[in-house]
N, C-alpha and C positions, 0 to 999 in steps of 0.2 A: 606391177601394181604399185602405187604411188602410196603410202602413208600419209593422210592429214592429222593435223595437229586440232585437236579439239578447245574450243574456247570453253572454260567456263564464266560466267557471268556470276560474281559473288553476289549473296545474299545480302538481305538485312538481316541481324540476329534479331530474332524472336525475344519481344521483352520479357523480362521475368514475373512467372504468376502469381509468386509473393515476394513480398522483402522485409528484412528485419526491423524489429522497430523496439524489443526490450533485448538487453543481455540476463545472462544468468542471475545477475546478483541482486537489478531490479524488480525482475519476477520473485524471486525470494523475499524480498521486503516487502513487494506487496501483498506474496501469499502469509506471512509470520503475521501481519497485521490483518488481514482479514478472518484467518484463524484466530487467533487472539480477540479481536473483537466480537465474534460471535459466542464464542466460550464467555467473556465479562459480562455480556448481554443476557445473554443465558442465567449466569449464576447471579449477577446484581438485580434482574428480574425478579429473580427469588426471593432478594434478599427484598426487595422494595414491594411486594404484594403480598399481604399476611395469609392471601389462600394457596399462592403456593409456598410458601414459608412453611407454614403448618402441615400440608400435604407430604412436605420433605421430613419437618420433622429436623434436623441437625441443622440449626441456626450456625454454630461453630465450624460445623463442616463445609458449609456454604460459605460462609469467611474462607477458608483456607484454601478451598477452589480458586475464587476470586482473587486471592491475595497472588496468591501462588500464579497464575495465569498472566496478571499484572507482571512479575516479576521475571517469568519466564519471557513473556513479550520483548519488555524491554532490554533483556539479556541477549537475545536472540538478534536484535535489533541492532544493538551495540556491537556483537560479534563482525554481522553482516559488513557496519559500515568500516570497523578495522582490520578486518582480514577478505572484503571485497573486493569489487573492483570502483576505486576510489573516482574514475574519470568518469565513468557511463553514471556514477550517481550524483556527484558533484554538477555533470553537465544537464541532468536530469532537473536539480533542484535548480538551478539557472532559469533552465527555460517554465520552469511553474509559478516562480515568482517573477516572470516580468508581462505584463503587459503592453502586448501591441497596438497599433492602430489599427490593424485588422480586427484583433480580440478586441477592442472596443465596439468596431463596426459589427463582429459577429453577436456582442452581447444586444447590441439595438436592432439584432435581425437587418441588417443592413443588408440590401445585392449585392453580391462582390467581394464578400469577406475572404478573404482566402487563411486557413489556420496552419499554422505548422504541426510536428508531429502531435501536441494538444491541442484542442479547441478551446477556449476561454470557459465554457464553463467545466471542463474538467480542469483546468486551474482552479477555476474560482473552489471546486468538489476538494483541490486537491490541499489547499491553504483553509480552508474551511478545515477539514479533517485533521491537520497539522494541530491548528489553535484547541480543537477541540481535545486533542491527545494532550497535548500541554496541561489543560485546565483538569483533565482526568487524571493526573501526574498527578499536578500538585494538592487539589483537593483530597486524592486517596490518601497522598504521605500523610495530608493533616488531619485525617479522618481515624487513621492509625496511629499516630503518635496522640492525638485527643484521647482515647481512648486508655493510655497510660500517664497523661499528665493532662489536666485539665485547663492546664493554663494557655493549650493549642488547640483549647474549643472553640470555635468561632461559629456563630447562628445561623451564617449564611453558609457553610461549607456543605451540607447535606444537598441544600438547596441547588446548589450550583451543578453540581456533581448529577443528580439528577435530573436536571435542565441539559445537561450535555450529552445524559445519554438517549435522549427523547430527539432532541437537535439529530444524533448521530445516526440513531434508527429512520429518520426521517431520509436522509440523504442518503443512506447506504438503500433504504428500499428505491428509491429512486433511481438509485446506482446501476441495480439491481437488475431493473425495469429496461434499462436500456442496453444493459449485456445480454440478456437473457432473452425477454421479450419482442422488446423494439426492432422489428427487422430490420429496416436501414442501420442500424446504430449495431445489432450482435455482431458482424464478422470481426467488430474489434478484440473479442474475447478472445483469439484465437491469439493475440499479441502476448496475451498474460499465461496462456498456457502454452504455447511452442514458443513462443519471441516473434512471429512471424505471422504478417498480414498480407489479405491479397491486395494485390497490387494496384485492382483495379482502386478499389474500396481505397488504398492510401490517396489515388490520384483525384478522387471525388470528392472526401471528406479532408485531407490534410493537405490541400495544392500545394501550401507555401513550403512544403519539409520535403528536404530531399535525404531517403534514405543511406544512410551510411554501411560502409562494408561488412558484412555478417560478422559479430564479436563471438561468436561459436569457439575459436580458438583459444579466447584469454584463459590462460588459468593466472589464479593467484601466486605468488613466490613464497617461499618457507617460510620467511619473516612474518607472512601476511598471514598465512595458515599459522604458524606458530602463535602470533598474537592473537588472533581470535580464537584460536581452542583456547587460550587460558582464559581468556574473557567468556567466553561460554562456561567455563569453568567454575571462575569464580561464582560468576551471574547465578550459576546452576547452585553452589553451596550456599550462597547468600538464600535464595529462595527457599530452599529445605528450612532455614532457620529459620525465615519469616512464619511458612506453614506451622514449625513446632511451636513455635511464641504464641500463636492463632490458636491451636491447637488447647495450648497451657489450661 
């Protein structure tokens, strides 16, 4: 009896039914600021409607939530970008501030846009929300230090600060709407909560972005870890003192 030799005929590999699209540390910055936001919202609500002002009851305690939230935010923030991972977010902020000819073509509903891993207007959501943090910065510092020296009153600062968080609630429902609601548009949530989108959804909505190799493995180095515990650290004592000043 004769032995044959069997052919096999290789495959094609089966593409992949997701692929990565955040790392760790951009997931994180964006849940600390989504967290953060909704807690300032919440208690500057408070602070800016006299029926839930009076409902609460502790006008001072509502400052110190707030203050405190604010502080914590941007601590957390700061930690992130110095003990992260500096390349997935540096490469991040690249691609949010440039506008393409695509993103041009996708903002005038053009056929044929093809977007990379954003679409234009989650830029446009993502630089909007930037300037708006800015302006919430600096109107709070001056809103606080007014408040102990008169001479960093200024008429327009309420105003503004209030204009931004109307602007912010607007966008973030919006946001909201298409993570959650919008069916074509939800399977992107799955990005911010595992790192990881189907694949089909990336080849339909993102053509021009070719996903990069799962960042699952980076950790940070000692030095990285070291500098941001102390920076959470500090961030973290600084804010105690803010709340007791608040508190005074």
């Amino acid at each position: 009896m004769t032995a044959t030799r069997t052919s096999v005929v290789p495959t094609a590999s089966e593409p992949p039914a997701t692929v990565p699209r955040f790392g760790s540390t951009e997931r994180a910055v964006h849940w600390v600021h989504a967290a953060a936001f909704f807690s300032l919202s919440a208690s500057g609500l408070a602070l800016y409607l006299p029926v839930l002002a009076s409902a609460i009851g502790d006008r001072p305690l509502l400052k110190a939530v707030h203050l405190g939230t604010a502080g914590l935010w941007l601590t957390a923030l700061l930690a992130l970008t110095v003990g992260g991972d500096h390349r997935r977010l540096r490469a991040t902020r690249q691609e949010l501030e440039r506008l393409t000819d695509d993103d041009l073509a996708w903002l005038r509903r053009r056929p044929g846009a093809r977007s990379g891993r954003f679409n234009a207007g989650q830029k446009v959501h993502a630089v909007l929300q930037s300037a708006l943090a800015a302006l919430f910065v600096v109107t709070g510092v001056l809103l606080y230090l007014g408040e102990r020296d008169t001479a960093l009153r200024f008429p327009g600062t309420i105003p503004v600060h209030d204009a931004c968080m109307f602007v912010a609630l607007a966008l973030v429902a919006g946001h909201l709407h298409l993570a959650l609601v919008h069916a074509p548009t939800r399977p992107a949530l799955a990005g911010m909560t595992g790192g990881r989108v189907d694949a089909a959804f990336a080849r339909e909505h993102h053509a021009a972005w070719t996903p990069e190799a799962d960042d699952a493995a980076w950790r940070p180095s000692p030095g990285a870890r070291l500098a941001g515990a102390l920076v959470l650290l500090a961030g973290s004592a600084a804010t105690v003192v803010l709340i007791l000043d608040t508190l005074r």
